[in-house]
Structures are given as structure tokens and as C-alpha cells.
C-alpha positions in Angstrom: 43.8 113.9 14.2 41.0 113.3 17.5 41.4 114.6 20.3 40.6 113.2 23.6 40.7 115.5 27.1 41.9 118.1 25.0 45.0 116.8 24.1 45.8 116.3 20.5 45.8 111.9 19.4 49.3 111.5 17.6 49.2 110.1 13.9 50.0 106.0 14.1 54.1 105.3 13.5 54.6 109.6 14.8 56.1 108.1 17.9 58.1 104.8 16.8 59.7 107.4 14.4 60.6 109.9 17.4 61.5 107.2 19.3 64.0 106.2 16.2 65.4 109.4 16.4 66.0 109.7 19.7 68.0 106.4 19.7 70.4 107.9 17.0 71.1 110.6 18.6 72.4 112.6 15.7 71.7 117.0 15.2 71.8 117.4 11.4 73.3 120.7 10.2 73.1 122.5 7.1 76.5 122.8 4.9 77.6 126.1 3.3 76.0 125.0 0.0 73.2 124.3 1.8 72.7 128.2 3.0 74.0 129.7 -0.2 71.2 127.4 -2.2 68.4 128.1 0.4 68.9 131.6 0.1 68.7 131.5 -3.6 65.5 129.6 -3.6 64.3 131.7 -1.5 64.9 134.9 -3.2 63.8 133.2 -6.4 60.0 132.1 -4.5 58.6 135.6 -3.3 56.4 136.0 -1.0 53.9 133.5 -0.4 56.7 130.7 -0.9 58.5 128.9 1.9 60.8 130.7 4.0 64.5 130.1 4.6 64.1 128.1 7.2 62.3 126.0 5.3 64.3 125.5 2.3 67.1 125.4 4.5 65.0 122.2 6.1 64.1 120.8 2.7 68.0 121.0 1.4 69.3 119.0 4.6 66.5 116.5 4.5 67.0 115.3 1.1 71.0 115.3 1.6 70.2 112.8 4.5 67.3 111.0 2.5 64.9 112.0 5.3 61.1 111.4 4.1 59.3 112.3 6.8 59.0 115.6 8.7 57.1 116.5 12.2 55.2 119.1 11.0 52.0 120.5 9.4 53.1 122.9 7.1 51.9 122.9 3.6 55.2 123.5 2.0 56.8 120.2 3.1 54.0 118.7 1.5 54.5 120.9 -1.5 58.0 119.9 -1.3 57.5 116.4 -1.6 57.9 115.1 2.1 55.6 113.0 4.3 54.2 115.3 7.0 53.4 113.0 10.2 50.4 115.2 11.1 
């Protein structure tokens, strides 16, 4: 990622998918299984591992078939999504 005056240069496609997003409209929340399961994963990772919010992130994601995340974080790569930067 360049920078230019300081301010970071966004990835190609980062904003058309914001933009998609913004059109839908739609706050995704996690189900009960979602919180019982991300708390068991992350009991069963340690530390070092993602945290619950993570895993929580991770569960919802694949239930919506969601790819790619706005982040940088190693564990979403780990995890098997697209970071966008």
C-alpha cells in the first residue's frame, strides 16, 4: 500500500466493495450458535490464537459466504479470507 501526503492509497476494488456494502444496507449479527462455537474455539486456541471477536467474525462471515474482510489482521488470512489491505 503507497502512501501519498501521508495518507494511506486504498488497495484497487477496497472501495467498489464498500460502496457495495453500503448500498445493501444490511448489519450482520452473530446467532446463538455462533457465540457458543466462538467461545469454544477460542478456549480451544490459547493464547496467541485469535480472539473472540474474531472467531465470532470468522463464524458470521462464512454463514453469509462473505470472502473478503477490511482488515489486516493475520488471522483472517489464517482463516482463509481475503484481507483487502
Amino acid at each position: 500500500m503507497r502512501q501519498r501526503g501521508g495518507a494511506p492509497q486504498l488497495p484497487s476494488g477496497v472501495c467498489g466493495s464498500a460502496n457495495t456494502l453500503e448500498r445493501r444496507q444490511r448489519v450482520l449479527f452473530p446467532a446463538d450458535d455462533d457465540w457458543q462455537e466462538a467461545w469454544r474455539r477460542f478456549a480451544a486456541d490459547g493464547i496467541g490464537g485469535p480472539g473472540i471477536v474474531d472467531h465470532l467474525a470468522f463464524l458470521v462471515m462464512r454463514r453469509h459466504g462473505l470472502a473478503e474482510v477490511f482488515t489486516n489482521e493475520r488471522h483472517f488470512r489464517t482463516a482463509g479470507f481475503e484481507p483487502l489491505f
